[in-house]
C-alpha positions in Angstrom: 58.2 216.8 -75.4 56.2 217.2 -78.6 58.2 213.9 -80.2 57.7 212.2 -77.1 53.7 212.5 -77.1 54.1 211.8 -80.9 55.5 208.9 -80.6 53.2 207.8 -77.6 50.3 208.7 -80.4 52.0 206.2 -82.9 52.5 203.7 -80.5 48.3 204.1 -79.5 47.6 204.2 -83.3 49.6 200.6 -84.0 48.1 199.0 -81.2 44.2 199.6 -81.7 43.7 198.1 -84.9 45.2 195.4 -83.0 42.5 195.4 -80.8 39.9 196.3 -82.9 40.9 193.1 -85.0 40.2 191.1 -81.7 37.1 192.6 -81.0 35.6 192.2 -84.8 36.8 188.3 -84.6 35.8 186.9 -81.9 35.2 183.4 -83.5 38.7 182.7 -84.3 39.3 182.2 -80.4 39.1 178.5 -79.0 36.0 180.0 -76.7 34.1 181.5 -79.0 33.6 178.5 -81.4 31.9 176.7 -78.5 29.7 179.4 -77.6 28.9 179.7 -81.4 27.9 176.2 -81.5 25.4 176.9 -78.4 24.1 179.4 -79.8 23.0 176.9 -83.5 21.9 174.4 -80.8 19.9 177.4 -79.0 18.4 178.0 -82.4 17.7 174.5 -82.9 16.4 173.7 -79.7 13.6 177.0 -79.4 12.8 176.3 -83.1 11.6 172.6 -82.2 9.9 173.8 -78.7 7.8 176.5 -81.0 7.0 173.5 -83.7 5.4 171.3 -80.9 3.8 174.6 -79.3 2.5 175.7 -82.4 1.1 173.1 -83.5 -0.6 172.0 -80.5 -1.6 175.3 -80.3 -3.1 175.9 -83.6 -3.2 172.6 -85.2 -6.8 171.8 -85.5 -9.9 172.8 -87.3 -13.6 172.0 -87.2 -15.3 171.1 -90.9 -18.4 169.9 -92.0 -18.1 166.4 -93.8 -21.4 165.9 -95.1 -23.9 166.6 -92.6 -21.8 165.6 -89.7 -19.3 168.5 -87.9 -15.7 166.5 -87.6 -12.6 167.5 -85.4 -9.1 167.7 -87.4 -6.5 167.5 -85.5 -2.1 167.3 -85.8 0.5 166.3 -83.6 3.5 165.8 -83.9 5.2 161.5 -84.4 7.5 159.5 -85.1 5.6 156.9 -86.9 2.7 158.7 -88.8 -0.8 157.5 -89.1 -4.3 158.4 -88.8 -6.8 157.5 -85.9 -10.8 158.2 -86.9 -11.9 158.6 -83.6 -15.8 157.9 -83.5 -17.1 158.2 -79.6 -18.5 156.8 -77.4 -18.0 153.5 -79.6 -14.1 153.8 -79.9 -11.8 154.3 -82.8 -10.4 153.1 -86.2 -6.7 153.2 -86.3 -5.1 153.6 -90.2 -1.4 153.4 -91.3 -2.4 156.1 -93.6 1.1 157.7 -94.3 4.8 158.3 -92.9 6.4 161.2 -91.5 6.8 163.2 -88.4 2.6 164.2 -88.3 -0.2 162.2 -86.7 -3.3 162.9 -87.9 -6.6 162.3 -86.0 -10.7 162.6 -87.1 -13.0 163.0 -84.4 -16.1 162.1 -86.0 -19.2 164.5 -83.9 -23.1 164.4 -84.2 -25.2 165.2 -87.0 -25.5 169.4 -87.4 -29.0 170.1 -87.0 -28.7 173.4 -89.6 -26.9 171.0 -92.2 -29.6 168.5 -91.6 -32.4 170.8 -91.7 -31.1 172.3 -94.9 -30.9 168.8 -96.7 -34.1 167.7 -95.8 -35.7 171.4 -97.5 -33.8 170.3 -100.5 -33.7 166.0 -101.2 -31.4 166.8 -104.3 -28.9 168.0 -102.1 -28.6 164.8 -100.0 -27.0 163.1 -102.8 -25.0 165.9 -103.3 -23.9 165.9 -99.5 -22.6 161.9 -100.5 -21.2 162.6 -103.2 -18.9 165.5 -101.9 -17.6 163.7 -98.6 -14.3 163.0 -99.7 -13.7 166.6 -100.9 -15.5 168.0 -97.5 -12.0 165.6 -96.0 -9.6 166.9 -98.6 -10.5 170.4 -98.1 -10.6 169.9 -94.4 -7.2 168.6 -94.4 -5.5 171.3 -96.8 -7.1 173.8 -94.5 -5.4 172.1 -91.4 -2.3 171.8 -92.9 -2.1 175.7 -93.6 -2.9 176.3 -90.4 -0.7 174.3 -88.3 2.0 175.8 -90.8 1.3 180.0 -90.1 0.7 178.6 -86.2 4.4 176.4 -85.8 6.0 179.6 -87.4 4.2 182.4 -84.9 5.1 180.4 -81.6 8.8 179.8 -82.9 8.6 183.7 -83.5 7.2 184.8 -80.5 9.4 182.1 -78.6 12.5 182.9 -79.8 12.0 186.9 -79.6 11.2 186.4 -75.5 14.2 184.0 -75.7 17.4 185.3 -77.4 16.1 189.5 -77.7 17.7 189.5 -81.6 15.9 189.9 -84.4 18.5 187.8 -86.5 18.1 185.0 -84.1 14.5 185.0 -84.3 14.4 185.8 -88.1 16.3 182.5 -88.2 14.2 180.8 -85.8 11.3 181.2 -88.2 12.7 180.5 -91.6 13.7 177.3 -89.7 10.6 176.5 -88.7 9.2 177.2 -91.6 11.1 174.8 -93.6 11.0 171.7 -90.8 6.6 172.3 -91.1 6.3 172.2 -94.2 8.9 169.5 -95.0 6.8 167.4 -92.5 3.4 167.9 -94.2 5.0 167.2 -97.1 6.5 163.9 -96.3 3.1 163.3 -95.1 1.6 163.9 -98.4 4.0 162.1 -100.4 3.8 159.4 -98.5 -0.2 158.8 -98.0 -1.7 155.3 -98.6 -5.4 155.5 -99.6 -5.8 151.6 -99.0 -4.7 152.0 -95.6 -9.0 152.1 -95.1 -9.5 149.0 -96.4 -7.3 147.4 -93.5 -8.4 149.3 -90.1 -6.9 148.4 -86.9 -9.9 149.1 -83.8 -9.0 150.8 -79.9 -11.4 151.2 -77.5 -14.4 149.9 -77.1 -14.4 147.9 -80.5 -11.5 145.4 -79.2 -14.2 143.1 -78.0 -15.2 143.7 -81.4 -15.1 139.4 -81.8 -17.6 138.9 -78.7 -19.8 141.4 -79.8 -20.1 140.8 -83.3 -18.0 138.3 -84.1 -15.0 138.0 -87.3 -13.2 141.6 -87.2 -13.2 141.2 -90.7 -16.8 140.8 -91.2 -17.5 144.0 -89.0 -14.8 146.0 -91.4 -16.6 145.1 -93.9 -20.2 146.2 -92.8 -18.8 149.1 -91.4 -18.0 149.9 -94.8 -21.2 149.0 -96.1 -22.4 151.8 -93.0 -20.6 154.7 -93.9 -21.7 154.0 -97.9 -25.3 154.4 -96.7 -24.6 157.7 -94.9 -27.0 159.3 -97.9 -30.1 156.8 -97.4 -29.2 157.2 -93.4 -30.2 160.9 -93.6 -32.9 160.1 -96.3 -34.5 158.4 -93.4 -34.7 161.1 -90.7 -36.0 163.5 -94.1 -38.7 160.6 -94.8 -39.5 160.5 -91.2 -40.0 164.4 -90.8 -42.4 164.3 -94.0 -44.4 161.7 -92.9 -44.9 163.3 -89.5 -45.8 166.0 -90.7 -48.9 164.3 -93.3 -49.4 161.7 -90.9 -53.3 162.1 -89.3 -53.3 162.9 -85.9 -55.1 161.6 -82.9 -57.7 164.3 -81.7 -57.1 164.1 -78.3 -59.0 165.9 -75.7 -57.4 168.3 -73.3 -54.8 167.6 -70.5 -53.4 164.4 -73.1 -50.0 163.3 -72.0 -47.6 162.3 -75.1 -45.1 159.9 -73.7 -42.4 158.3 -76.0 -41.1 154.5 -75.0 -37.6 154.1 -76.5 -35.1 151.0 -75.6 -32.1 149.2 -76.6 -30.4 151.9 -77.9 -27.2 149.9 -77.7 -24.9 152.8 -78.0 -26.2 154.1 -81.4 -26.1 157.6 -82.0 -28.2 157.3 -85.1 -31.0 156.2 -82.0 -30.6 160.0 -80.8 -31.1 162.0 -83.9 -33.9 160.0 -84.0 -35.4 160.3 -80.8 -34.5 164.1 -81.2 -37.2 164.2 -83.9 -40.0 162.5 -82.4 -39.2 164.7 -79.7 -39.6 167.8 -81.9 -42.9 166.2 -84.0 -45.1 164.7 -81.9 -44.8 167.5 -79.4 -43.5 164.8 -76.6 -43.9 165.5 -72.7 -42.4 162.5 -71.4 -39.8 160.1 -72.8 -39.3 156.6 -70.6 -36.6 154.5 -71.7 -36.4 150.7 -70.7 -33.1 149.7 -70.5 -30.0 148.6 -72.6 -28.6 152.1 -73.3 -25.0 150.7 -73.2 -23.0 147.7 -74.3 -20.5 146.9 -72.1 -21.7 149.6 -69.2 -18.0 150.6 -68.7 -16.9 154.0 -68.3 -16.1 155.8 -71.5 -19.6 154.4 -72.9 -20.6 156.9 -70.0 -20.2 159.8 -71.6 -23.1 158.3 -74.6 -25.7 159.4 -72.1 -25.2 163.6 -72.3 -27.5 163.3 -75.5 -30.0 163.4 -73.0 -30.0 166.4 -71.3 -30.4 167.9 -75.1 -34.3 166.2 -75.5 -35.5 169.6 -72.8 -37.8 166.6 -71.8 -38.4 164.5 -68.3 -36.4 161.3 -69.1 -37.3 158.3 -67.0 -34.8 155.4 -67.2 -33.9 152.3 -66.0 -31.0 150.4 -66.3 -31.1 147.2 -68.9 -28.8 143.9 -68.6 -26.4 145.8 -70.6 -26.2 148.8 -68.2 -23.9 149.2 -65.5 -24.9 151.0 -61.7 -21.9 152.9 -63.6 -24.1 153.8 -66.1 -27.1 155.0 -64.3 -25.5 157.6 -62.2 -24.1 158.9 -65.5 -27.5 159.2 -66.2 -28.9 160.5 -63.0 -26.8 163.1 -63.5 -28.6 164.6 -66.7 -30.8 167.4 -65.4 -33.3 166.2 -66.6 -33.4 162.4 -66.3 -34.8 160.3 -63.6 -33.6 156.5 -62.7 -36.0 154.2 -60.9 -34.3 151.1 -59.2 -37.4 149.7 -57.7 -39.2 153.2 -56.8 -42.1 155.1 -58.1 -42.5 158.7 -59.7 -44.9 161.2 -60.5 -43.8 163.1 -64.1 -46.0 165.1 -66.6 -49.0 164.1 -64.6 -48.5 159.7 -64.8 -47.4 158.1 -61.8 -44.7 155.7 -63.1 -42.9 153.0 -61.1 -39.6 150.9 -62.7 -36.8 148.1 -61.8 -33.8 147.6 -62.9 -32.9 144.3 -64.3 -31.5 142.0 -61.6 -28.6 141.4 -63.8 -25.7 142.4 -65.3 -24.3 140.4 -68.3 -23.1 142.5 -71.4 -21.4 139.1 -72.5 -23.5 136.7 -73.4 -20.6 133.9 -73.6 -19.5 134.5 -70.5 -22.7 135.6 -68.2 -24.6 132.5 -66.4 -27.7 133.9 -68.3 -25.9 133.3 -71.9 -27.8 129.8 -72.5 -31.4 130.9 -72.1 -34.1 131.7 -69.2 -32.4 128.5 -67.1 -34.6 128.6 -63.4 -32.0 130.6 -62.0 -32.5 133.2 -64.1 -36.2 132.9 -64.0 -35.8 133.0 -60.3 -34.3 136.5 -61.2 -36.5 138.0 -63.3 -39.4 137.1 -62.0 -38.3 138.4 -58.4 -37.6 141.9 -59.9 -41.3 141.5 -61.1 -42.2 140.8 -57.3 -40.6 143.3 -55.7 -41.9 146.1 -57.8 -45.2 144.7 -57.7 -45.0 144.7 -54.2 -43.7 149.0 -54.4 -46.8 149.9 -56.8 -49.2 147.9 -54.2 -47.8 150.3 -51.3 -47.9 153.5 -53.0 -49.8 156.4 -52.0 -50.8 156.9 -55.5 -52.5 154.6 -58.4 -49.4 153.5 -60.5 -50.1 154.4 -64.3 -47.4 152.5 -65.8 -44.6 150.0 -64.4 -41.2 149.8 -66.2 -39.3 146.4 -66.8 -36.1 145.7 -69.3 -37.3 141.8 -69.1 -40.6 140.7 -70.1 -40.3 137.8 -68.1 -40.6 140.3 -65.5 -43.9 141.2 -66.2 -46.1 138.3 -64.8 -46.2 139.5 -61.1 -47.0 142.7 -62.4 -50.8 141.9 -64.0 -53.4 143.9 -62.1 -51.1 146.0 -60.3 -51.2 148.4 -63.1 -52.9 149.1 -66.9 -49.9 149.2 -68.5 -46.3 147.8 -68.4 -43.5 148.8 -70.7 -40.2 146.7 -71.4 -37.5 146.1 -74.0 -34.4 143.4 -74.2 -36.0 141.4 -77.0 -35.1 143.7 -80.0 -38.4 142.5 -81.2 -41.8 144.9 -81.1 -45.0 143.2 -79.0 -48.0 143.8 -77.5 -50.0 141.4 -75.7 -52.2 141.1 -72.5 -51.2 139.9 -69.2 -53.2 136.8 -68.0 -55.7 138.8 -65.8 -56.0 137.9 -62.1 -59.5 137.6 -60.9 -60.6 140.8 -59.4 -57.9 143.1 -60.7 -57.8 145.1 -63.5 -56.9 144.0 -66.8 -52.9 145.0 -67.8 -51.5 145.7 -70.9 -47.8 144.5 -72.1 -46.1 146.3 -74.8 -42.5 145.5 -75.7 -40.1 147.7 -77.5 -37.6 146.7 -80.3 -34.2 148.2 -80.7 -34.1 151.7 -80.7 -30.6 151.8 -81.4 -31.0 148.8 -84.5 -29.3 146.5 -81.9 -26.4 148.6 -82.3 -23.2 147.2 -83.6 -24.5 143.7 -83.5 -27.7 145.2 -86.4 -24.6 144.5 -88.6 -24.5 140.9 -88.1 -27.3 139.4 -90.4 -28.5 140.0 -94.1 -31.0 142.3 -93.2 -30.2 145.5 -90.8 -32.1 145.6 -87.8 -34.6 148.2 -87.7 -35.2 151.1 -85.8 -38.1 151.4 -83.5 -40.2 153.8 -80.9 -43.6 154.2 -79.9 -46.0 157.5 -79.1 -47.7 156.6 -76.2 -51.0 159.1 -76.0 -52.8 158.9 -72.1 -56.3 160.4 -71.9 -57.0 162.8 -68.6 -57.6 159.7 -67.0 -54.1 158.2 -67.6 -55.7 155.5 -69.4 -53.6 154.7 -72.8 -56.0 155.9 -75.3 -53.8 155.5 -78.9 -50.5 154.5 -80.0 -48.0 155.4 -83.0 -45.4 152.4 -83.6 -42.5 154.1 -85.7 -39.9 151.6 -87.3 -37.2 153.3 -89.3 -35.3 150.9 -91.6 -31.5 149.8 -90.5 -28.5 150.4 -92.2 -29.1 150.0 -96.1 -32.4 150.2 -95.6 -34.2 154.1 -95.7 -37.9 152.9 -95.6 -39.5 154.4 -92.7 -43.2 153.0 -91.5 -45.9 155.0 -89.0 -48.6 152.6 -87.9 -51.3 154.2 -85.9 -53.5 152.5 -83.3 -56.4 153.8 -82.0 -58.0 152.1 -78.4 -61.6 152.1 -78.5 -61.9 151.4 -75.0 -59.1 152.3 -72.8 -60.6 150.8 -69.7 -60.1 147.7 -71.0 -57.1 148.3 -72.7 -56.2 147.1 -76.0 -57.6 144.0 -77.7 -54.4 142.1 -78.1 -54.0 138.1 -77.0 -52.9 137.2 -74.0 -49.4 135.9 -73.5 -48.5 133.7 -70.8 -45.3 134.8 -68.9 -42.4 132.5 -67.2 -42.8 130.9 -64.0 -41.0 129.8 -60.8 -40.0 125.8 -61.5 -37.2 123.6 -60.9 -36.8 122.9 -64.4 -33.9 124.6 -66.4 -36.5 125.0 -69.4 -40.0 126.5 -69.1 -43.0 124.1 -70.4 -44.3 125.6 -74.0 -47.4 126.8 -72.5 -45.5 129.0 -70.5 -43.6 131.5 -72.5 -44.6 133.2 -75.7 -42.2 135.9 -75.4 -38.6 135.0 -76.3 -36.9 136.2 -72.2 -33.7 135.2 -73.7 -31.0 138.1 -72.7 -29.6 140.2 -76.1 -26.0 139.6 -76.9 
């Protein structure tokens, strides 16, 4: 009995190791080398899903470059390369380097702390220059860390909720830790600094040719642009000193400060700007005459939200370059009102405004592109007509009529003191030819708020930048004026010319300037036009 259950133990005692051995090797079996082989592609497979997470995650940072705040951002590509994204106007596209990380620069607004801070201290404008490149490097290096420590947490936490084993995840994250970094470092060994000189444009800027012609000409001058980034922010520092010396009109109680801005042409230089008058002058009304978009399509939209920043009554209508697209982007600003042949009452002036009758943001295309032909004139001038006939049935005495065309204006005279337009790019003001019996009117064109936008690149010299402070007595009657011009790019002078109205019931002493007429001809006589009615570009 006992040899019997002795033997039965021996016999138990030479089969377990037996299987033990089969339990402590199960990769030997035909099976288990399969599900071994899952198990690396597992690991492979959550390793690259936390890469992509992570670094979509956690792959961007916000840095100063210069004055400006800039969005860095990576993703992960095939191809490589770097897109400078600078809205609404479109983006720069640069085969910058290789490898499997994409890098893109959105380039945002000016900082108003940074700016502020530079103008207390001029010496550090140049310094602010000078140290752009390192504000990118450091931006960059910064990014790169971070989109490292981010790929490796997701993998981590990925893999933990996935395979439950800390040597699986342990090797989850080494892995990931050597595919990020070998992919930033490809990056970085492979980045082309010339790849700037040879920019490819998306967007907006690939009717680059119609708007400003040779793309190489506009690489070029944007080139010469972002060089003048110092004497650009010299000028809003000039234009806050002389504000601040500049003698101001005494005016008596009740005085309504109303700034006319136009043709801002997309140019967000126009805003910072118009931001400081703003801020100066102690505005209570800005009215803006048209043109506030190139192309009036729908990303250029989005240019408009600048506007619910000013905290001011905005009055707009649209230009030849603006889209009905465009307007309700506008009308949606809280702030903003858009007149299309109506009348409003804001910061105590009754104002009444059209909208041009056209739409052509291509000049070689649009039947207006050759010059006020009589169909065109026909237009205009209607537009003219039917608000003259608006401000003749309101309730209320109109203070000042708004037009984007100065050919516009003739119907106008009488009907009003004061009419405000743009579309020339040029600054002028002249008198209406008075109508027996009526009141004399006042015509006062803006320039380019915006320097004409892209197309102030175009000649030798920039076009400048320019506003006027409009200053209305108790009566409503324009009682003084401030004409601001701001130099264009590579230019930092910035001039204040004051005028003073020594009676505003007449209105100021200016020459008259004949305005187009209805005629069958397809080119007004010389004594009719003074003004240039030609549409901008």
């Amino acid at each position: 009995m006992d040899g019997h259950e002795n033997e039965q133990h021996r016999t138990g005692d030479e089969t377990s190791p037996e299987r033990g051995r089969a339990r402590r090797f199960p990769a030997w079996r035909p099976g288990d080398r399969l599900r071994r082989l899952g198990v690396v592609l597992a690991v492979l497979a959550v390793t690259l899903g936390g890469i992509v997470v992570g670094t979509y995650a956690g792959g961007h940072v916000g840095t100063d470059i210069g004055p400006f705040r800039a969005e860095l951002k990576l993703s992960p590509s095939l191809s490589g390369g770097t897109t400078v994204d600078i809205p609404p106007l479109g983006a720069l596209l640069l085969d910058s380097h290789d490898g499997p990380a994409y890098l893109t620069v959105e380039v945002g607004s000016l900082d108003q702390g940074r700016t502020e801070a530079l103008i207390d201290d001029p010496a550090s404008i140049s310094r602010a220059s000078q140290s752009a490149v390192q504000d990118v490097r450091d931006g960059v290096m910064r990014l790169g860390l971070r989109t490292l420590a981010s790929a490796v947490l997701a993998t981590l936490l990925l893999a933990a909720l996935v395979f439950r084993d800390v040597r699986r995840t342990a090797w989850a994250g080494g892995l990931a830790l050597v595919v990020t970094a070998g992919s930033l470092g490809m990056a970085a060994s492979t980045l082309r600094p010339q790849a700037i000189e040879e920019p490819r444009y998306e967007g907006l800027l690939v009717n680059a040719p119609a708007i400003v012609g040779d793309a190489r000409r506009i690489a070029n001058d944007y080139t010469k642009y972002a060089e003048q980034l110092q004497r650009l922010v010299g000028n809003v520092s000039k234009l806050y000193t002389t504000v601040s010396a500049l003698p101001v009109v005494q005016p008596s109680p009740g005085t309504t400060r109303v700034l006319h801005v136009s043709d801002i042409h997309l140019n967000p230089t126009g805003w910072q700007l118009i931001r400081t008058v703003v801020e100066q002058f102690g505005i209570d009304v800005v009215v803006d005459t048209g043109d506030m978009t190139d192309w009036g399509s729908e990303p250029e939209a989005s240019f408009v939200g600048s506007i619910g920043l000013l905290k001011k009554p905005y009055v707009f209508i649209r230009g030849n370059h603006d889209s009905p697209r465009t307007a309700a982007a506008v009308a949606q600003q809280p702030n903003a009102i858009v007149l299309n042949n109506s009348v409003t009452t804001v910061g105590g002036l009754t104002i009444a405004g059209i909208g041009d009758p056209r739409f052509t943001p291509d000049k070689e295309t649009s039947p207006a592109g050759s010059g006020l032909t009589s169909a065109v004139a026909d237009q205009v001038i209607g537009a003219g007509e039917q608000l003259a006939g608006t401000i003749q049935k309101s309730p209320r005495k109109v203070d000042i009529a708004l037009i984007h065309d100065p050919a516009s204006a003739g119907p106008l005279s009488g009907t009003c003191p004061l009419v405000l337009s743009g579309h020339t790019h040029s600054r002028q003001v002249s008198k209406l030819p008075q109508v027996e019996g009526k009141q004399p009117t006042t015509l006062m064109v803006q320039g380019s708020t915006g320097g004409a936008g892209l197309r102030g690149l175009e000649g030798e010299k920039p076009t400048p930048l320019t506003m006027t402070v409009l200053y209305f007595d108790q009566q409503k009657l324009l009682q003084a004026y401030d004409e601001i011009t701001v130099g264009g790019t590579g230019q930092s002078q910035v001039n204040l010319e004051r005028h003073v109205i020594r009676d505003p019931a007449k209105g100021d002493q200016v020459p008259v300037t004949p305005t187009p007429t209805r005629g069958p001809s397809e080119s007004p006589s010389p004594g009719t036009t003074t003004l240039s009615p030609t549409p901008t570009s």
